[in-house]
N, CA, C, O and CB atoms as a CASP TS submission, in Angstrom:
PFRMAT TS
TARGET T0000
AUTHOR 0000-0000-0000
METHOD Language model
MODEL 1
PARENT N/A
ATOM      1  N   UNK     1       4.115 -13.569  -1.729  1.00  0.00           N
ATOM      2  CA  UNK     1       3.968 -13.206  -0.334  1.00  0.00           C
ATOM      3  C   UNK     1       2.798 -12.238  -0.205  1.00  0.00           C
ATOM      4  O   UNK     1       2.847 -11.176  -0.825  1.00  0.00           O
ATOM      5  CB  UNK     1       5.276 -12.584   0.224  1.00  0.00           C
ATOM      6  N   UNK     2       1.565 -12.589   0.697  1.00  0.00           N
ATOM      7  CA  UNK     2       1.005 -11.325   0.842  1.00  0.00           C
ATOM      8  C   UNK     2       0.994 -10.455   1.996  1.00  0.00           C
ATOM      9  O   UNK     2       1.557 -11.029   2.928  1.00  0.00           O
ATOM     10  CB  UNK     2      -0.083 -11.453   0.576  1.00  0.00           C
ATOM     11  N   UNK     3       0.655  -9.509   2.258  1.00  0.00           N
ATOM     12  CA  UNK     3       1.128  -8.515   3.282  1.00  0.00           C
ATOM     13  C   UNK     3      -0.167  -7.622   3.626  1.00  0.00           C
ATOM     14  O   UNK     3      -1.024  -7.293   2.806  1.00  0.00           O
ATOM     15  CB  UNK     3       2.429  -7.565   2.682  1.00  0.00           C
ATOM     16  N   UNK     4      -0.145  -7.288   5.014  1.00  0.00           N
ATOM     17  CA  UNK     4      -1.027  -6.779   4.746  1.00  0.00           C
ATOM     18  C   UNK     4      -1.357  -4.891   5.249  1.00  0.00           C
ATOM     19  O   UNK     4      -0.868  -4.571   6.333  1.00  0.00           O
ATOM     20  CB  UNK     4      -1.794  -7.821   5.194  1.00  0.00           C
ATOM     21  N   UNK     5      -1.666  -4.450   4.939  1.00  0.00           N
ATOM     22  CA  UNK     5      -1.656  -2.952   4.725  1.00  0.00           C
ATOM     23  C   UNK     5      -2.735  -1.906   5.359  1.00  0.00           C
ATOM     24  O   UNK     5      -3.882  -1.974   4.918  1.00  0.00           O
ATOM     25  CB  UNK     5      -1.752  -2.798   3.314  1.00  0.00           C
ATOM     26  N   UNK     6      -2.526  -1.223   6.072  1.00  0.00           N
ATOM     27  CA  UNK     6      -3.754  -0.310   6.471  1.00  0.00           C
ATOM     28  C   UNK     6      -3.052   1.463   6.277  1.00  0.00           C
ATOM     29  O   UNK     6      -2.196   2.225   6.726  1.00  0.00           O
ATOM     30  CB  UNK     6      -4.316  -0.776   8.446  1.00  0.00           C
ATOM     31  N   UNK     7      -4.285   1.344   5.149  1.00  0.00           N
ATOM     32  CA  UNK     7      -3.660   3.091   5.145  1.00  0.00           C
ATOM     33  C   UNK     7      -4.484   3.934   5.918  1.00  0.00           C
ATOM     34  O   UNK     7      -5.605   3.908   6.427  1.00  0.00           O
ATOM     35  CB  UNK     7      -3.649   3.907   3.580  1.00  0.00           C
ATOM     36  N   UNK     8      -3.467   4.728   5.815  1.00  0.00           N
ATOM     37  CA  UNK     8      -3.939   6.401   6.208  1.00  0.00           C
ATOM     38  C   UNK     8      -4.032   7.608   5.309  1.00  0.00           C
ATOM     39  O   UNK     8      -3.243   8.533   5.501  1.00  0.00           O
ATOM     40  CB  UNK     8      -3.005   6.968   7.159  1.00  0.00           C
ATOM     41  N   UNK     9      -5.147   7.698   4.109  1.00  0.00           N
ATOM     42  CA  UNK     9      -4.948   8.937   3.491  1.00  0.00           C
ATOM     43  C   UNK     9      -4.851  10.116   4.042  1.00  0.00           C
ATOM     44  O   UNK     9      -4.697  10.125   5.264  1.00  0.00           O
ATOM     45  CB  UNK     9      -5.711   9.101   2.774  1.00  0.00           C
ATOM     46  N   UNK    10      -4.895  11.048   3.527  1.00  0.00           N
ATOM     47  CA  UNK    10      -5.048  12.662   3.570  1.00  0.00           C
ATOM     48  C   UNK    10      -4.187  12.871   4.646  1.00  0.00           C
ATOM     49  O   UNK    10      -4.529  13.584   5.589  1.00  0.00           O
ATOM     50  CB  UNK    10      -6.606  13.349   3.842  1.00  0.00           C
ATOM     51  N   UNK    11      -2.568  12.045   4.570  1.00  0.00           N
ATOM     52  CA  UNK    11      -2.225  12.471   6.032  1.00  0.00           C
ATOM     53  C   UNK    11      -0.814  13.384   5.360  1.00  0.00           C
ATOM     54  O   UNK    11      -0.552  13.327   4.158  1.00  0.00           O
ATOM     55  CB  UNK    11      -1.848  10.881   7.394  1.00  0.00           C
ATOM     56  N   UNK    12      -0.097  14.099   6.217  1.00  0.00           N
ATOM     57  CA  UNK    12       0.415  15.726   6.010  1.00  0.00           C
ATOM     58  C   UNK    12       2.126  14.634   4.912  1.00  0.00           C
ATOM     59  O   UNK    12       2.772  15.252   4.067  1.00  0.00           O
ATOM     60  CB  UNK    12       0.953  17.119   8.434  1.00  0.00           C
ATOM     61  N   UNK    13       2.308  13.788   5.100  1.00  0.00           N
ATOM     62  CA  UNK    13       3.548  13.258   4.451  1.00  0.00           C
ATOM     63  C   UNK    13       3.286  11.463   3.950  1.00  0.00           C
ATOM     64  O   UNK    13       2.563  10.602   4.450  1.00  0.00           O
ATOM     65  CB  UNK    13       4.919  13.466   5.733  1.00  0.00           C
ATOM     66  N   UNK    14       4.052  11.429   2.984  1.00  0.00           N
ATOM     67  CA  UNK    14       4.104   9.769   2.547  1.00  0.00           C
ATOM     68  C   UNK    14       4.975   9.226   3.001  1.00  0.00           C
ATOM     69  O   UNK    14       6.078   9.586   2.587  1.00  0.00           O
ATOM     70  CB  UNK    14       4.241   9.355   1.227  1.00  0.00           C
ATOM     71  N   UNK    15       4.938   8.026   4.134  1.00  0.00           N
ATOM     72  CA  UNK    15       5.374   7.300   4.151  1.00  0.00           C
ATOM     73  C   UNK    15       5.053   5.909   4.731  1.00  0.00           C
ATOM     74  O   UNK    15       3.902   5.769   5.145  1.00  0.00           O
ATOM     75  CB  UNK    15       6.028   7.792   4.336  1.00  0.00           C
ATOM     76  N   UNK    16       5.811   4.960   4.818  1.00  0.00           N
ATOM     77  CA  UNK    16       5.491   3.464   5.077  1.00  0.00           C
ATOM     78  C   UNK    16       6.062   3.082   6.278  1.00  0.00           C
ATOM     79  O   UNK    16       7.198   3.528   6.443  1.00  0.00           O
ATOM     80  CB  UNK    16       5.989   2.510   4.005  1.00  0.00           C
ATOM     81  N   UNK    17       5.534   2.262   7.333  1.00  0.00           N
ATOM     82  CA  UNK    17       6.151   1.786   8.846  1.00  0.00           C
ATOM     83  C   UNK    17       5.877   0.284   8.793  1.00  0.00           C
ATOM     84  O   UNK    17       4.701   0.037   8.524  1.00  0.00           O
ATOM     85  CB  UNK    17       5.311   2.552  10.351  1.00  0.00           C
ATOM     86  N   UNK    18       6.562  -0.654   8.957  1.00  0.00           N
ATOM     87  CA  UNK    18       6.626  -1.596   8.962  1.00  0.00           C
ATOM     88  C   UNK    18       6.113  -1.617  10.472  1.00  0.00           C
ATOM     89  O   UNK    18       6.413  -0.810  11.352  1.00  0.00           O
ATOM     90  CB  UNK    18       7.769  -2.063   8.431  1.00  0.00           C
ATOM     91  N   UNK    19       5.178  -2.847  10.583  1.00  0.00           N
ATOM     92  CA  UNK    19       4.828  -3.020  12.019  1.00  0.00           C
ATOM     93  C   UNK    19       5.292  -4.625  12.370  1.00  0.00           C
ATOM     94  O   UNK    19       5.928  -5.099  13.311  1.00  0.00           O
ATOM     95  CB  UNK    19       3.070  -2.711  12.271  1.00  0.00           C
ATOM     96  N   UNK    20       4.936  -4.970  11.678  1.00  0.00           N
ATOM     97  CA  UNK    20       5.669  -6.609  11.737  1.00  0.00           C
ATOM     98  C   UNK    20       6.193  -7.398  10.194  1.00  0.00           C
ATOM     99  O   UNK    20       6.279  -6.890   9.075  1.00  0.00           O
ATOM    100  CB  UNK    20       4.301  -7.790  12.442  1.00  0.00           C
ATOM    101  N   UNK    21       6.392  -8.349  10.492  1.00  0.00           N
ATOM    102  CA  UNK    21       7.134  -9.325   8.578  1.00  0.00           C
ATOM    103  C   UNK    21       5.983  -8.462   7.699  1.00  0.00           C
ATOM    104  O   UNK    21       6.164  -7.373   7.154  1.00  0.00           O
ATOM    105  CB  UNK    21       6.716 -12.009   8.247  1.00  0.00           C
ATOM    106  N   UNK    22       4.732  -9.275   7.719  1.00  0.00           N
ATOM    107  CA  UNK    22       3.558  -8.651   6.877  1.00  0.00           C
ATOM    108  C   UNK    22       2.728  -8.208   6.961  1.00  0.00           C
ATOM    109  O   UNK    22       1.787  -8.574   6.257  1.00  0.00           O
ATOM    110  CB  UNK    22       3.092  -9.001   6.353  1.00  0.00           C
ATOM    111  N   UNK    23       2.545  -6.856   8.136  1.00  0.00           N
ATOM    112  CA  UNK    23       1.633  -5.811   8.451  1.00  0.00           C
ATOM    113  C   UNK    23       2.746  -4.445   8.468  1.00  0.00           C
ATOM    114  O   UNK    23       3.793  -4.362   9.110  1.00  0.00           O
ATOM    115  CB  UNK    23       0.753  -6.169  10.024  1.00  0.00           C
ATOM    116  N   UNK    24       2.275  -3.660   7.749  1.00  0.00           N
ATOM    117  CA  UNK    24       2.328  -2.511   7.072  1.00  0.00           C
ATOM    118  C   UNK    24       1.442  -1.133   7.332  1.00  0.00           C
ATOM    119  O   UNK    24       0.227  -1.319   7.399  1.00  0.00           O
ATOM    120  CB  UNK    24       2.119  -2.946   5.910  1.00  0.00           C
ATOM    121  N   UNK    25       1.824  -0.030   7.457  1.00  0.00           N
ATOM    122  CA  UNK    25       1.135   1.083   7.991  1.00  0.00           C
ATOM    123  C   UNK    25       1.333   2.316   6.936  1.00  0.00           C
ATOM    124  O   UNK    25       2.312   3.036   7.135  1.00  0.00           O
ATOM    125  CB  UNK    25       1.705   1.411   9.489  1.00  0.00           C
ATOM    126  N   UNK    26       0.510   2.605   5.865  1.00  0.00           N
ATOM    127  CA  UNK    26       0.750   3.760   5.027  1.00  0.00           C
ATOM    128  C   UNK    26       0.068   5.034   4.898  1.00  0.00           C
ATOM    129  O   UNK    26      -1.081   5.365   4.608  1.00  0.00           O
ATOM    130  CB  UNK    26       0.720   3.376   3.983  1.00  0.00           C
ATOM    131  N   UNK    27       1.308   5.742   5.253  1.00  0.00           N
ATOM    132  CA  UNK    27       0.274   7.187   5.105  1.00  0.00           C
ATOM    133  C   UNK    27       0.415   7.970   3.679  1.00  0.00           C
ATOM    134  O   UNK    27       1.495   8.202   3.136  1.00  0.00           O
ATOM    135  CB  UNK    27       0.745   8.456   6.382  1.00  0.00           C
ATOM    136  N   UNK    28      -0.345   8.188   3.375  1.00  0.00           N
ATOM    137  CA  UNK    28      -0.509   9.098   2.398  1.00  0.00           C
ATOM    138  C   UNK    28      -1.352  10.445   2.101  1.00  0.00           C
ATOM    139  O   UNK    28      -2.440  10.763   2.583  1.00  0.00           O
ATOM    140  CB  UNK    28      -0.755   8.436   1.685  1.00  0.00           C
ATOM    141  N   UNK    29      -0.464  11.223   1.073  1.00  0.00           N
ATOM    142  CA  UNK    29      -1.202  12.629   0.899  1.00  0.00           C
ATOM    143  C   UNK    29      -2.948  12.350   0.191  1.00  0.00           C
ATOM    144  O   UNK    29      -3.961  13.040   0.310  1.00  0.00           O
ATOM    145  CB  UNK    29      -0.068  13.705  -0.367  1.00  0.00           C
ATOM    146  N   UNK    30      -2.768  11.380  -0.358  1.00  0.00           N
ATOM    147  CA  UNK    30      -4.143  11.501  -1.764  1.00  0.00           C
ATOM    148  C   UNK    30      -5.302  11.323  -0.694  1.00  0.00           C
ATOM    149  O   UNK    30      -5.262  11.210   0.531  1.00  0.00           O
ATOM    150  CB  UNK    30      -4.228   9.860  -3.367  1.00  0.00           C
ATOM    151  N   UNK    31      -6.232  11.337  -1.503  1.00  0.00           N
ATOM    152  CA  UNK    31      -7.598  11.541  -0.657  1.00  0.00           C
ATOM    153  C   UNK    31      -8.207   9.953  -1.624  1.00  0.00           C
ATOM    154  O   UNK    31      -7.964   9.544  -2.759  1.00  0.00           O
ATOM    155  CB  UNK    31      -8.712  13.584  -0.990  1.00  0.00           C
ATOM    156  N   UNK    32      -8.939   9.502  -0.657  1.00  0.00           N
ATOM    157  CA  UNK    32      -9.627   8.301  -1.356  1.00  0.00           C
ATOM    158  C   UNK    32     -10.960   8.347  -2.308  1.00  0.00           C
ATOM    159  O   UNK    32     -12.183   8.275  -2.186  1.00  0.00           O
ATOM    160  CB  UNK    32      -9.982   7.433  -0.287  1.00  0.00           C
ATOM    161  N   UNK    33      -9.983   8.509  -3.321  1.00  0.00           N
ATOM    162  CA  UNK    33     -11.326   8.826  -4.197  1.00  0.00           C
ATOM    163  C   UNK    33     -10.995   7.877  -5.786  1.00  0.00           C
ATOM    164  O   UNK    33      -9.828   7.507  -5.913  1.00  0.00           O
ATOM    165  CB  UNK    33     -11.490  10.933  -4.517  1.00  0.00           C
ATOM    166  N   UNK    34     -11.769   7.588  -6.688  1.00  0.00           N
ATOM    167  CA  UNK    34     -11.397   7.100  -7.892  1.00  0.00           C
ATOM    168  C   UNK    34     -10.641   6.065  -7.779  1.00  0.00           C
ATOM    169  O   UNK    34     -10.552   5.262  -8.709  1.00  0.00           O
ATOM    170  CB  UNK    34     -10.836   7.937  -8.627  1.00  0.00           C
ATOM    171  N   UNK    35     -10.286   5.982  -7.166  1.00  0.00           N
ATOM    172  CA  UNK    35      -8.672   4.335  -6.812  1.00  0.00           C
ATOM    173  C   UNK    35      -7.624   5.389  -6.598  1.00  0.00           C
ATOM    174  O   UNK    35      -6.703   4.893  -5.949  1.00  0.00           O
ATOM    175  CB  UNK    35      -7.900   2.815  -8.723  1.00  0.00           C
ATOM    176  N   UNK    36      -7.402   6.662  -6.893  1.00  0.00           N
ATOM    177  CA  UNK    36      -6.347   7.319  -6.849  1.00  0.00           C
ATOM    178  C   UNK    36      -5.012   7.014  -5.846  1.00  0.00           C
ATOM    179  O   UNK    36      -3.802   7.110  -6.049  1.00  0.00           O
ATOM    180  CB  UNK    36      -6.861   8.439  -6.668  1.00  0.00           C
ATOM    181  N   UNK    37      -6.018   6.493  -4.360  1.00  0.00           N
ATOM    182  CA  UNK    37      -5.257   6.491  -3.158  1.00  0.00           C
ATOM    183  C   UNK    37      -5.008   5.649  -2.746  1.00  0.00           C
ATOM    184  O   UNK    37      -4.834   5.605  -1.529  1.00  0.00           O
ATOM    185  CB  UNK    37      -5.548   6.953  -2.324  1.00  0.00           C
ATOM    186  N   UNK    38      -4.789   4.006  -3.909  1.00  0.00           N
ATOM    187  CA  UNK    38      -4.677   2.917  -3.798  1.00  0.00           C
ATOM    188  C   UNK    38      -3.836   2.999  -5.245  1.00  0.00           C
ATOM    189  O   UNK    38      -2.916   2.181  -5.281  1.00  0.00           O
ATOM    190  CB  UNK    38      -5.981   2.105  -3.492  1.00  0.00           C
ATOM    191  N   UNK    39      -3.948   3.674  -6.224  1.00  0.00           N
ATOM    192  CA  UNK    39      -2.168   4.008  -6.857  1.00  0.00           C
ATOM    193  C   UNK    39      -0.920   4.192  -6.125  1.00  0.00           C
ATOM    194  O   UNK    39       0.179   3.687  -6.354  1.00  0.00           O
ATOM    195  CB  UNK    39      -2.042   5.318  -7.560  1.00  0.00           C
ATOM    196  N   UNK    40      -1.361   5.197  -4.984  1.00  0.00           N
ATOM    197  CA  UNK    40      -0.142   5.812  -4.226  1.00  0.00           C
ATOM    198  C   UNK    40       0.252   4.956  -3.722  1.00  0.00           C
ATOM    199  O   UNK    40       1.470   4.844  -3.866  1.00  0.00           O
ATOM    200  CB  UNK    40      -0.221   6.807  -3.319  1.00  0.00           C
ATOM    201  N   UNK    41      -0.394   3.915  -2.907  1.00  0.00           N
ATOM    202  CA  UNK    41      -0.319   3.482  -1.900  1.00  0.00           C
ATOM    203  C   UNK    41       0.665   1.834  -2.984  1.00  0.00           C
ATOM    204  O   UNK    41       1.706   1.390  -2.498  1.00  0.00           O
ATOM    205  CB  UNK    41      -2.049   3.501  -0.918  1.00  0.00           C
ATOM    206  N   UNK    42       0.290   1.422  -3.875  1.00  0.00           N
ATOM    207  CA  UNK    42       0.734   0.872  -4.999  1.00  0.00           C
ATOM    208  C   UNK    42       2.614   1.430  -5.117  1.00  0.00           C
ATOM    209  O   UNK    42       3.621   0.733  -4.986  1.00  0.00           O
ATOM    210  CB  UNK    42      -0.434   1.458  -6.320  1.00  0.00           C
ATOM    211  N   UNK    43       2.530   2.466  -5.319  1.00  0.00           N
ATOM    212  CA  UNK    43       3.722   3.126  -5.700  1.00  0.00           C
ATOM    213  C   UNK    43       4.654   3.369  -4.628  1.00  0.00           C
ATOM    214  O   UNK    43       5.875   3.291  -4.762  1.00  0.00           O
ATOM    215  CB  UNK    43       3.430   4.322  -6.308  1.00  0.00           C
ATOM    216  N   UNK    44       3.975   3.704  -3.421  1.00  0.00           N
ATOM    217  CA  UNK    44       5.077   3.311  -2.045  1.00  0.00           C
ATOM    218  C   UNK    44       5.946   2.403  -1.686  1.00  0.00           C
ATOM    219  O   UNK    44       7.154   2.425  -1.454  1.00  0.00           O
ATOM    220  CB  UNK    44       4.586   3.113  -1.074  1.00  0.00           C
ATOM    221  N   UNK    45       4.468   0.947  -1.675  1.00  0.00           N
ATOM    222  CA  UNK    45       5.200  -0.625  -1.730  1.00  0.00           C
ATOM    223  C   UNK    45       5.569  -0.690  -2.513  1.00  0.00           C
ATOM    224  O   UNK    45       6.404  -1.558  -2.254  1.00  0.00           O
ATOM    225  CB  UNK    45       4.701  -1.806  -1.649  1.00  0.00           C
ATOM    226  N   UNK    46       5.759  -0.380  -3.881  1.00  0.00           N
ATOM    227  CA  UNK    46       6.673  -0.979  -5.099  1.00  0.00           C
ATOM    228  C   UNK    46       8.512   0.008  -5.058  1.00  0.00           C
ATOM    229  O   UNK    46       9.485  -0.414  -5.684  1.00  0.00           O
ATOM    230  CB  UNK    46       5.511  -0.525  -6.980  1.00  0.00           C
ATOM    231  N   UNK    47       8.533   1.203  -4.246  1.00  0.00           N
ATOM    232  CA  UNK    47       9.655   1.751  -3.749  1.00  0.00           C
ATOM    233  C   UNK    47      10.002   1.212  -2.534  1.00  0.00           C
ATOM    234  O   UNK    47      11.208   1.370  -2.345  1.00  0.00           O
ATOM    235  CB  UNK    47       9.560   3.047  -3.661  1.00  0.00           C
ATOM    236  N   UNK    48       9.395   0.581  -1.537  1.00  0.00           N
ATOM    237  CA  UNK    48      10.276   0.148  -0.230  1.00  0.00           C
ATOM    238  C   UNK    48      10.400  -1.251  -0.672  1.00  0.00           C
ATOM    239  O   UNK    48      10.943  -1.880   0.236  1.00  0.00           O
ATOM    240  CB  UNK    48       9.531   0.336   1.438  1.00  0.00           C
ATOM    241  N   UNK    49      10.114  -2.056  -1.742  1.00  0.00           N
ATOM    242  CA  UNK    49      10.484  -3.244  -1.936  1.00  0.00           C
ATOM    243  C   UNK    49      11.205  -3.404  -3.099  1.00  0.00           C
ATOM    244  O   UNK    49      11.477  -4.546  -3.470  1.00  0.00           O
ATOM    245  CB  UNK    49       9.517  -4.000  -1.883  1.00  0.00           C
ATOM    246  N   UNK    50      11.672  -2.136  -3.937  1.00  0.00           N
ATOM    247  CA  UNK    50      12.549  -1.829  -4.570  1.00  0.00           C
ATOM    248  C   UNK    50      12.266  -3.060  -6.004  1.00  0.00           C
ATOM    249  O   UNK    50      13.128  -3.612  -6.688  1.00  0.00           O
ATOM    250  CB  UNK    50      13.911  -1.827  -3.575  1.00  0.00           C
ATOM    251  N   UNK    51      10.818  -3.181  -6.086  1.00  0.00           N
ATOM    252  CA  UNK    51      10.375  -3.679  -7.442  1.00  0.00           C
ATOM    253  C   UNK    51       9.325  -3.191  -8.127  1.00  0.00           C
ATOM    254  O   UNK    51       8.392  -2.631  -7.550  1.00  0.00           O
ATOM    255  CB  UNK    51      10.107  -4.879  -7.412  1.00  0.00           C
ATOM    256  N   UNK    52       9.376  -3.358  -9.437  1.00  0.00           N
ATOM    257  CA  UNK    52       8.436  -2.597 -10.340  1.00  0.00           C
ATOM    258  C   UNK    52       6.981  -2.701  -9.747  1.00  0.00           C
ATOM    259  O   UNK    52       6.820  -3.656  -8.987  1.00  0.00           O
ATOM    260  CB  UNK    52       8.481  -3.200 -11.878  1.00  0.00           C
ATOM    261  N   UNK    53       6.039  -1.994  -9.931  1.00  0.00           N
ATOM    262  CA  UNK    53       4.521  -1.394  -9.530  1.00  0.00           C
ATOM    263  C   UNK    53       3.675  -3.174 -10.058  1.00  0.00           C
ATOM    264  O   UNK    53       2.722  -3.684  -9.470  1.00  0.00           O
ATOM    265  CB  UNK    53       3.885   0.574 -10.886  1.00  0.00           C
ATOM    266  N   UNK    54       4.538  -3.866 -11.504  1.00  0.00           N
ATOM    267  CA  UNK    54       3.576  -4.629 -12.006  1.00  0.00           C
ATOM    268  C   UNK    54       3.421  -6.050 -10.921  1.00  0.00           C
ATOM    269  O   UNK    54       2.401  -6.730 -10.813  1.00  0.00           O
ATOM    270  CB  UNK    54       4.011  -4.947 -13.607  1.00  0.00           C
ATOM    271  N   UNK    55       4.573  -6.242 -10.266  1.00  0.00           N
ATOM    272  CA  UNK    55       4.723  -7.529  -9.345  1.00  0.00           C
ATOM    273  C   UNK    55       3.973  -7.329  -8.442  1.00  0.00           C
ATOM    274  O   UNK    55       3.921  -8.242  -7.618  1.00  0.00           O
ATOM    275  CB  UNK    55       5.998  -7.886  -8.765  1.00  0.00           C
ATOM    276  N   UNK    56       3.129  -6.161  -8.201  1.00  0.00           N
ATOM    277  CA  UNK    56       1.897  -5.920  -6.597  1.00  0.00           C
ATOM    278  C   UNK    56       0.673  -6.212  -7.253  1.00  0.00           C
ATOM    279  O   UNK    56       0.658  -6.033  -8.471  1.00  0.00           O
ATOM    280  CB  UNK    56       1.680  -4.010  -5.713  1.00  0.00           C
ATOM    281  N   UNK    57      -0.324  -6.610  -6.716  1.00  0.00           N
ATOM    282  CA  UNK    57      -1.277  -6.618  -6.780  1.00  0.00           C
ATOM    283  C   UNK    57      -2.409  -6.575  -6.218  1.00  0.00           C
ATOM    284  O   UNK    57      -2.619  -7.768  -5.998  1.00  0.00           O
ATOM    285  CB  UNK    57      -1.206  -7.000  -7.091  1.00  0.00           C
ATOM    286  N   UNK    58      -3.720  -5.731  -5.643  1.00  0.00           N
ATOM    287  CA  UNK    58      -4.474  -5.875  -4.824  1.00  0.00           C
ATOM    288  C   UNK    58      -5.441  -6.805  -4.420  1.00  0.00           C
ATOM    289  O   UNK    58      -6.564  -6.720  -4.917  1.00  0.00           O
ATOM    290  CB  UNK    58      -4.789  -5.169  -4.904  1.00  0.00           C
ATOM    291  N   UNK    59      -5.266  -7.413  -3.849  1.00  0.00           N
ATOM    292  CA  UNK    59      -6.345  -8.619  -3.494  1.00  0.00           C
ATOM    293  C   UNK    59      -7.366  -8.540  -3.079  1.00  0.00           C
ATOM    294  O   UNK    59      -8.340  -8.890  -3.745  1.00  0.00           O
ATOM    295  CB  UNK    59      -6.097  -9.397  -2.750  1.00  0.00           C
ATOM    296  N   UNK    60      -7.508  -7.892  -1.431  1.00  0.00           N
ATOM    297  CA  UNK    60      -8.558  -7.353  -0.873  1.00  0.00           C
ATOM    298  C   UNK    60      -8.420  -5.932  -0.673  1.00  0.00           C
ATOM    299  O   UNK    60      -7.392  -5.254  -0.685  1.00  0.00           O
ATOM    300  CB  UNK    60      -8.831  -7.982   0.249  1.00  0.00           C
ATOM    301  N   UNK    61     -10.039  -5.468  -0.421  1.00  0.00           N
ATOM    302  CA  UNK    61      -9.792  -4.184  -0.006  1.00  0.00           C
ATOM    303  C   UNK    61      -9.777  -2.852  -0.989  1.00  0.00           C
ATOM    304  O   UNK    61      -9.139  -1.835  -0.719  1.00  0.00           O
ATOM    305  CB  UNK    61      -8.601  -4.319   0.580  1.00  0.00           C
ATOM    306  N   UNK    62     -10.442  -2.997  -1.963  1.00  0.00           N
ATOM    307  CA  UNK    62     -10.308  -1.697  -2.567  1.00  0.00           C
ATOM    308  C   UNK    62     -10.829  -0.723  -2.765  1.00  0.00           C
ATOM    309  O   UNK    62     -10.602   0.234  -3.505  1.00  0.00           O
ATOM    310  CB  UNK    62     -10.143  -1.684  -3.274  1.00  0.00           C
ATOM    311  N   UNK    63     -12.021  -1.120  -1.648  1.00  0.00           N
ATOM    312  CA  UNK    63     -12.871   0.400  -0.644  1.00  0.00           C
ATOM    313  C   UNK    63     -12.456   0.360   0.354  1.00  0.00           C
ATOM    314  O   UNK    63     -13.510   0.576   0.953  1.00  0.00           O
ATOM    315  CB  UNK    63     -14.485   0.549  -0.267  1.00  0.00           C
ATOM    316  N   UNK    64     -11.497   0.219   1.375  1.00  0.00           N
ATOM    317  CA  UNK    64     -11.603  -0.220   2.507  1.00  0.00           C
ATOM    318  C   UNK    64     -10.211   0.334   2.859  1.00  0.00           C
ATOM    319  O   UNK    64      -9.396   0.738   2.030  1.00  0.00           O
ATOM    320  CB  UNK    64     -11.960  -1.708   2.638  1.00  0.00           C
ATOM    321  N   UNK    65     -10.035   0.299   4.260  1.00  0.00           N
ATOM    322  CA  UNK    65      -8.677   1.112   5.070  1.00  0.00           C
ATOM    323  C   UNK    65      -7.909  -0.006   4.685  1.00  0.00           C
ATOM    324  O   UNK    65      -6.953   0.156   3.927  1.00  0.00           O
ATOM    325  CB  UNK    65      -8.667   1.512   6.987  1.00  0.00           C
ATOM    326  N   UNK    66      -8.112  -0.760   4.975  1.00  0.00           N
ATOM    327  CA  UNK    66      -7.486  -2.497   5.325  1.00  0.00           C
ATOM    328  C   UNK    66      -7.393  -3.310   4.048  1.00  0.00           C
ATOM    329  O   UNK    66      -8.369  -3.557   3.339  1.00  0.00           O
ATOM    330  CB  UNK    66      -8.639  -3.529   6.416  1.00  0.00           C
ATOM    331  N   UNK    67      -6.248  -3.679   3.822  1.00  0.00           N
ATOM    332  CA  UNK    67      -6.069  -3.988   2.248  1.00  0.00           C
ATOM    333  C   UNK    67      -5.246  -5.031   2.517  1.00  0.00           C
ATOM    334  O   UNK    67      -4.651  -5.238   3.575  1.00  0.00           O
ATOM    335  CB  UNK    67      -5.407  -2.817   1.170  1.00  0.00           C
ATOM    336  N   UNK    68      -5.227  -5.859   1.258  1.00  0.00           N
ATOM    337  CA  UNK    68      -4.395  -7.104   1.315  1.00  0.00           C
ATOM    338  C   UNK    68      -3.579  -7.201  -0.108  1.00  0.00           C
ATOM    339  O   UNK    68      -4.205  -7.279  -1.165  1.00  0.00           O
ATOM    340  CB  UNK    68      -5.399  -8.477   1.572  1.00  0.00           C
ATOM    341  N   UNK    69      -2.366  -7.191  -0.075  1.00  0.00           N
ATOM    342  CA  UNK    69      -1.813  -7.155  -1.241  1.00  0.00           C
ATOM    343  C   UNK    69      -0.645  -8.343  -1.234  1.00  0.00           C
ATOM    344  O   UNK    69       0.045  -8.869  -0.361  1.00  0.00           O
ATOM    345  CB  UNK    69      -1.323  -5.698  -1.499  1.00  0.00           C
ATOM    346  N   UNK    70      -0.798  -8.488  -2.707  1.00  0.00           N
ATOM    347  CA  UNK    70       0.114  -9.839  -2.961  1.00  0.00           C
ATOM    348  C   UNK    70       1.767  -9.484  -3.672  1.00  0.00           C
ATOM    349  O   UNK    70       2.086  -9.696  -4.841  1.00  0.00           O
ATOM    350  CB  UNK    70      -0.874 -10.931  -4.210  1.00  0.00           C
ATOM    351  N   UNK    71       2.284  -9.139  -3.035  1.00  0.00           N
ATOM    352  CA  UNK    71       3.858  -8.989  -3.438  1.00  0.00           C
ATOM    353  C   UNK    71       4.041 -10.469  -4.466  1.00  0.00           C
ATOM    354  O   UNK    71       3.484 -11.551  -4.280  1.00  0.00           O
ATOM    355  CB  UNK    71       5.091  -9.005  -1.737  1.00  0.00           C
ATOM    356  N   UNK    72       4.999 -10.099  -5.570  1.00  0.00           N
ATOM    357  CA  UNK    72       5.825 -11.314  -6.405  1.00  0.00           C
ATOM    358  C   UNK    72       7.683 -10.584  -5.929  1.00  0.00           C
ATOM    359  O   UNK    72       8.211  -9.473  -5.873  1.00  0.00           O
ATOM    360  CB  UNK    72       5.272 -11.265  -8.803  1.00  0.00           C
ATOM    361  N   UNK    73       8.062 -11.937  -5.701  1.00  0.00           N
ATOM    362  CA  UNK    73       9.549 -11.652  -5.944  1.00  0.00           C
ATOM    363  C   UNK    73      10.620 -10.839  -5.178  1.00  0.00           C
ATOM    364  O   UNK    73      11.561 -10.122  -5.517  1.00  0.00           O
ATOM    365  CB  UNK    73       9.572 -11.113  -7.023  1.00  0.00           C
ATOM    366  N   UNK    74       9.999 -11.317  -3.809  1.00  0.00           N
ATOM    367  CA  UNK    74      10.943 -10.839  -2.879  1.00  0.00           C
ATOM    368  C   UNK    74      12.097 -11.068  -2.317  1.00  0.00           C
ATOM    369  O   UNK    74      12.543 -10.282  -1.481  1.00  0.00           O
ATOM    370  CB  UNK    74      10.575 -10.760  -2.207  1.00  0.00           C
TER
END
């Protein structure tokens, strides 16, 4: 399944808002730098879908607000 994701770094708390089936809204503390803030953002969806970090994967987007990620095994 892929889904698709627009974060919000450097924002004051982490969390995830579902906006529809597969658009997604994430805020996060990290600042976008190194991939750092596309770990977090990694580690959110792999806790609200209550599966390991290795079943995500980034597709599009890994400079970018707007990301596309491929869930396994929902």
């Amino acid at each position: 399944m892929l889904i698709k994701v627009k974060v919000f770094p450097n924002s004051k708390s982490d969390k995830i808002i579902k906006k529809s089936d597969d658009k997604f809204e994430v805020m996060i503390r990290e600042k976008p730098k190194r991939g750092l803030a596309n770990k977090e953002v990694l580690r959110i969806i792999s806790s609200y879908f209550n599966i390991p970090e290795s079943k995500i994967r980034l597709i599009k987007g890994f400079k970018e607000r707007n990301k596309i990620f491929e869930v396994a095994d929902i």
